[in-house]
C-alpha positions in Angstrom: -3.3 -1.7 -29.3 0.2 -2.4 -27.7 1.1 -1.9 -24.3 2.7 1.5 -23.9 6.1 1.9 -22.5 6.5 3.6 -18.9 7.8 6.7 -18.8 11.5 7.0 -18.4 12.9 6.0 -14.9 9.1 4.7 -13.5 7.7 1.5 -12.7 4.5 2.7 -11.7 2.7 -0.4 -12.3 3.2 -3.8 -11.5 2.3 -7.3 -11.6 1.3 -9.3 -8.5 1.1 -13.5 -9.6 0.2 -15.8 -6.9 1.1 -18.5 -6.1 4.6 -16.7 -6.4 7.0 -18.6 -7.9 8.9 -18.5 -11.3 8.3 -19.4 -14.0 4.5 -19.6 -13.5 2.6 -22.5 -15.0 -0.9 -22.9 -16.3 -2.0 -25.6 -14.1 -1.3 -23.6 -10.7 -3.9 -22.0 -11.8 -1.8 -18.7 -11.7 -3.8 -14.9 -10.7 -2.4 -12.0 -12.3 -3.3 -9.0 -10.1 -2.4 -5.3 -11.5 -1.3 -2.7 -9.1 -0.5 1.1 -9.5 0.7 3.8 -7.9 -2.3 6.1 -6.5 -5.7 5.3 -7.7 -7.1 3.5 -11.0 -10.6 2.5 -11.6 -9.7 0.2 -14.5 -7.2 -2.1 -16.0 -5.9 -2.6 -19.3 -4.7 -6.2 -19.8 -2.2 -7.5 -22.8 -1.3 -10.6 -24.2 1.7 -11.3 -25.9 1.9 -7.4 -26.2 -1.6 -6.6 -27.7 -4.3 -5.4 -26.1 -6.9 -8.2 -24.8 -10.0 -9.4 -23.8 -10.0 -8.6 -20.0 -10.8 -5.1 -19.2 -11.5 -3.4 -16.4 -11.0 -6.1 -13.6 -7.5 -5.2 -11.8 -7.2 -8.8 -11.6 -7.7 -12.8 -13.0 -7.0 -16.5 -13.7 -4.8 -17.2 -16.6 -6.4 -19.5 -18.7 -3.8 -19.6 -21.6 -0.3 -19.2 -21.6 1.5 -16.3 -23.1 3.4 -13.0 -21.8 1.5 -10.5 -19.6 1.8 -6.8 -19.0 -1.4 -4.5 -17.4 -1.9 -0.7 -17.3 -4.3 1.2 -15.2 -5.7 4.0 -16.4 -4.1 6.6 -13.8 -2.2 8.9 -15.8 1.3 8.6 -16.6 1.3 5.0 -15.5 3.0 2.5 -18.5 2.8 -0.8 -18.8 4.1 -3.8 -15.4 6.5 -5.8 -16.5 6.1 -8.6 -18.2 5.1 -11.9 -16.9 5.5 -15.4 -18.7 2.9 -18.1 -18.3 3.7 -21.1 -19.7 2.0 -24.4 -20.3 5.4 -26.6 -19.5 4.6 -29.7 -18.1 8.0 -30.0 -15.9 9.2 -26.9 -14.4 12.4 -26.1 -11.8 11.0 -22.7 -10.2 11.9 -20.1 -7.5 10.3 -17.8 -5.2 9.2 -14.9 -7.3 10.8 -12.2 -4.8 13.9 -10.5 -5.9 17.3 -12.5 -4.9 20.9 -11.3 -4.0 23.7 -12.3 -3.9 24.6 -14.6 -0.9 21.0 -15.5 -0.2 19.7 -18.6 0.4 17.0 -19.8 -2.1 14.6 -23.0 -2.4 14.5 -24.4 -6.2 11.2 -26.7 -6.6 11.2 -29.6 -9.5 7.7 -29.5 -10.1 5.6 -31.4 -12.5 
């Protein structure tokens, strides 16, 4: 199945990668971790938008690269946002936190 949209104006759920930097990269052996609102007892995970392999565990290690969303099954809860894993073997990334204007940020050349 595909990942359902949240309902209008929610973010309920989202997507916790560690280490937390963008874009993630296979070989930092990147965690997804899905988080909700209130209390789930189990996790849908999708891949590239289709439902996938990894159920029930609210979290894991990325193995191949791809786009990731998760849902838990409290209800009324849609899909996190999407997070890109790539397998890029040179990568300029940031901290994964949410910038504004005027702040000061660290970019990392990593390879």
């Amino acid at each position: 199945g595909w990942c359902p949209l949240s309902p209008t104006g929610a973010q309920t759920t989202q997507l916790l990668v560690e280490p937390p930097w963008r874009p993630a990269v296979l070989w930092d052996w990147v965690n997804l971790t899905c988080q909700g609102s209130g209390t789930a007892s189990a996790t849908t995970w999708y891949k590239d938008g289709q439902s996938w392999g990894q159920e029930g565990g609210s979290s894991f290690t990325v193995t191949k690269s791809g786009t990731y969303t998760c849902q838990t099954d409290r209800p009324g809860s849609g899909c996190s946002p999407p997070v890109n894993v790539s397998d890029d073997q040179v990568v300029l990334q940031m901290p994964a936190r949410a910038l504004l204007e005027g702040d000061t940020v660290t970019l990392c050349c990593r390879y």
